[in-house]
N, C-alpha and C positions, 0 to 999 in steps of 0.2 A: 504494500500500500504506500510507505513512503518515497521508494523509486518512484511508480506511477506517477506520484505528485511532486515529485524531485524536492523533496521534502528532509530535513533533519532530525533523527531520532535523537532523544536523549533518555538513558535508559538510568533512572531514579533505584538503589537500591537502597532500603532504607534498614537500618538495623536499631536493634537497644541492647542493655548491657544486662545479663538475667540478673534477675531482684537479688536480695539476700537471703535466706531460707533460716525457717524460724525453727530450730529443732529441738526439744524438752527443753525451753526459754532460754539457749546458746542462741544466737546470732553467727549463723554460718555465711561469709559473705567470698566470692570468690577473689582471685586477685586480677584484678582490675585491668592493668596497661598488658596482663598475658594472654586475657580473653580480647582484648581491644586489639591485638598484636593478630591473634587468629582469627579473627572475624575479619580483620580489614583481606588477610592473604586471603580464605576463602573467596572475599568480594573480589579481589584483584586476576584470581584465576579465572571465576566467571566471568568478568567482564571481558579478559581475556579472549576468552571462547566468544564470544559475542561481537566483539570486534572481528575477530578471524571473519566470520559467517557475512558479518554485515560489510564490509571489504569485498570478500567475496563476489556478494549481489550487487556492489556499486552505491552503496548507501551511506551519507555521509552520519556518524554517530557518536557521540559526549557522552560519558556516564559520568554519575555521581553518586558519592557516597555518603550517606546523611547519615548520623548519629542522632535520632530522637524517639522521645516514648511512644507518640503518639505519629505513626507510620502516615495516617489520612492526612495529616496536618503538616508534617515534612513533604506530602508530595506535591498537597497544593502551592505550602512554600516557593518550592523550587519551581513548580512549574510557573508561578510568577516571576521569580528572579529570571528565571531564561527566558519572559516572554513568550510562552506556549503556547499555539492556537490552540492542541488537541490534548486531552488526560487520555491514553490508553493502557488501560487494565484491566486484568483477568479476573475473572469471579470464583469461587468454586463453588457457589450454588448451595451453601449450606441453608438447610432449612430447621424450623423447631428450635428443640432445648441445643441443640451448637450452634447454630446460629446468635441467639441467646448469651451463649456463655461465652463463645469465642468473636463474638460480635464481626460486623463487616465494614472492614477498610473502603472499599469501593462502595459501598453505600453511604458513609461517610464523608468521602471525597463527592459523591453524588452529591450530598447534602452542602455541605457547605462551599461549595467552587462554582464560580459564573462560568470558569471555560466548561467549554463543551467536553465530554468526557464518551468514548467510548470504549463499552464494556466486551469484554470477549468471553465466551465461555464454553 
């Protein structure tokens, strides 16, 4: 889609750092710049892969790597710092009590973002 319209992808990945875990009233918290150090590689290898693919097809592409709790809210962020005409994001369709408990990012970006956003699923 973005060839077709000779268009720029900017591929937003968005991470948080796992809470602390509360365990017989210890505060278990992990170490911090070690997990930040392997989250960033993991991001670095996909986007890797991702470049390769989008190279590949001739499609020009930016990613970035955001550090926030709140994933919905880092993308519409960014997607304003870049000046975004389009939010494209995947769903997985969860419905009921996971829906619920694991709540939806792309519902959230629906909700609170003017740009237009399309869903994939």
């Amino acid at each position: 889609m973005a060839k077709a319209a000779g268009a720029k992808v900017i591929v937003v990945r968005v991470t948080s750092l796992p809470a602390p875990m509360v365990y017989e009233g210890v505060v278990v918290a992990l170490p911090t710049e070690e997990i930040r150090a392997e989250i960033a590689a993991r991001v670095a290898e996909h986007f890797t892969a991702l470049k390769s693919k989008a190279t590949a097809l001739g499609v020009d592409m930016e990613t970035v790597h955001v550090e926030h709790d709140q994933p919905w809210q880092a993308i519409i962020d960014t997607a304003k710092q870049k000046a975004a005409n389009l939010i494209v994001m995947a769903s997985h369709g969860r419905r009921g009590i996971s829906a619920v408990l694991l709540g939806s990012e792309t519902q959230k970006v629906l909700t609170h973002t003017t740009i237009p956003v399309l869903v994939c699923r």
